[in-house]
N, C-alpha and C positions, 0 to 999 in steps of 0.2 A: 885724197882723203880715204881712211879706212872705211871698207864697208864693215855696217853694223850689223849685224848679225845675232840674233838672238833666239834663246828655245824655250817654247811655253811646254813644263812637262804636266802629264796629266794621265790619271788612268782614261778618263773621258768613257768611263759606263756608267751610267748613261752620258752622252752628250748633250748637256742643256743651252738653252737661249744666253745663261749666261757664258759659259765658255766662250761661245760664238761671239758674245759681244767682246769679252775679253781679245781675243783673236783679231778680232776686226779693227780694234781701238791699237793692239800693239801692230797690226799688219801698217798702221801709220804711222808708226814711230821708228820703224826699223825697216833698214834694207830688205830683211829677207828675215822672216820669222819661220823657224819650225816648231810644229806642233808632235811633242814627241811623245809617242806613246808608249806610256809605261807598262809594268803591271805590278796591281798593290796590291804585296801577299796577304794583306790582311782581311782581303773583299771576295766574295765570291761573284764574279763576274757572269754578266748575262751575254755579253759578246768575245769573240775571240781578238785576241788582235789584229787581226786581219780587218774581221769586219769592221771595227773601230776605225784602223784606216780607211778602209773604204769611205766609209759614212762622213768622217770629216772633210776626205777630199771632195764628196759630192757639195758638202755646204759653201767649202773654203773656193770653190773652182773659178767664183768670180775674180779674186785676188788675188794677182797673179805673183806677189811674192811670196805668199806661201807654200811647204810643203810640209807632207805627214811624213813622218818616218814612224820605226816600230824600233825600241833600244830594247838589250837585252836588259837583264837586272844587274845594275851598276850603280855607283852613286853617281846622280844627275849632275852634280858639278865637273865629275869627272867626263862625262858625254859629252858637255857641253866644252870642254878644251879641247876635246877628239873632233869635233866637228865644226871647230872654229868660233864658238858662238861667245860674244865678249859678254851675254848677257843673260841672265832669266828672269823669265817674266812669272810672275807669282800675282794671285788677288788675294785680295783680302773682304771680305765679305762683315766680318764685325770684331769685336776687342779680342776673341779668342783665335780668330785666323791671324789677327795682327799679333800676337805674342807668339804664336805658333812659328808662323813666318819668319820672325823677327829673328827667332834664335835661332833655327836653321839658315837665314842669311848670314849670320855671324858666323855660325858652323865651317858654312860655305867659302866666309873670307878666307878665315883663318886655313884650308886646305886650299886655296887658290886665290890668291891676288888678283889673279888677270880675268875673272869672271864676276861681275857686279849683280847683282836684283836688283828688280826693279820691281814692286810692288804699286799694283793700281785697284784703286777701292773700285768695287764691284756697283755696277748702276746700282743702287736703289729698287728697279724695275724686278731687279734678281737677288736681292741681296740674302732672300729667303730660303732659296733655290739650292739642295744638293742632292747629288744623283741617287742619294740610298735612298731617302727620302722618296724620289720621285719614282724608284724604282718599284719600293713598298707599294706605291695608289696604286700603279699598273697594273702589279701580279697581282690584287686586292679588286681591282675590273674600274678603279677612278682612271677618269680623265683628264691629262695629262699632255692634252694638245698644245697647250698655251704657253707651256715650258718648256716646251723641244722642237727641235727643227724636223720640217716634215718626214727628212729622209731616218729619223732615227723611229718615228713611228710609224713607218712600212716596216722597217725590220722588225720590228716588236711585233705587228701583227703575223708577219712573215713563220717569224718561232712559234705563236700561241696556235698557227693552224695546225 
């Protein structure tokens, strides 16, 4: 049987509770998930790609099929043929990520047959949950403990000293 193989892309700045769930939930469904770090020209990012790896691989470290990598700027269905991955994992959080999503996976077919989505509704728990969002409380002096994984708020504090 082929191994599954699949890549969750994402700028991941900030990296919240929900990604990690997301992560966690596909780290079950597939041999081997990579978490591919992008970068979205459209965001002005608080971490560098590096650290972004870093920081995921401290959360992901229990599970041992995953890995981070860092992609340059390409289209993500195209990385994902370059590194074998049959699959992408995409959430969707509410009716505007689903129409989003939706047509970018069509996008996707139509420039590659042999790469599928796979789209997983977002817990509930997080369904609220985006990085700008959560970035805004921060630099603003909110608290923001409850939506991110410990390791990304050492780094945060790490930068504000």
């Amino acid at each position: 049987m082929t191994e599954r193989v699949a890549l969750f892309p994402g700028s991941f700045d900030l990296l919240t509770n929900g990604h990690v769930n997301i992560i966690k939930r596909s780290a079950g469904l597939f041999d081997r998930l990579i978490a591919g770090v992008f970068t979205n020209t459209t965001k002005k990012p608080l971490f560098s790609s590096q650290e972004k790896k870093i920081i995921i691989e401290n959360v992901v470290k229990p599970l041992g099929n995953v890995k981070v990598q860092i992609f340059a700027e390409r289209l993500t269905v195209d990385i994902a043929k370059k590194i074998g991955a049959q699959y992408l994992v995409r959430s969707i959080r509410n009716m505007y990520d689903y129409e989003y999503e939706r047509d970018i996976a069509r996008l996707n077919q139509e420039i590659s047959k042999t790469v599928e989505t796979v789209l997983l509704l977002t817990d509930p728990a997080f369904e609220h949950l985006s990085s700008s969002m959560l970035k805004e409380i921060y630099l603003f002096g909110g608290d923001i403990s409850s939506y991110v994984p410990k390791e990304v708020l050492d780094c945060l504090d790490k930068k504000r000293r």
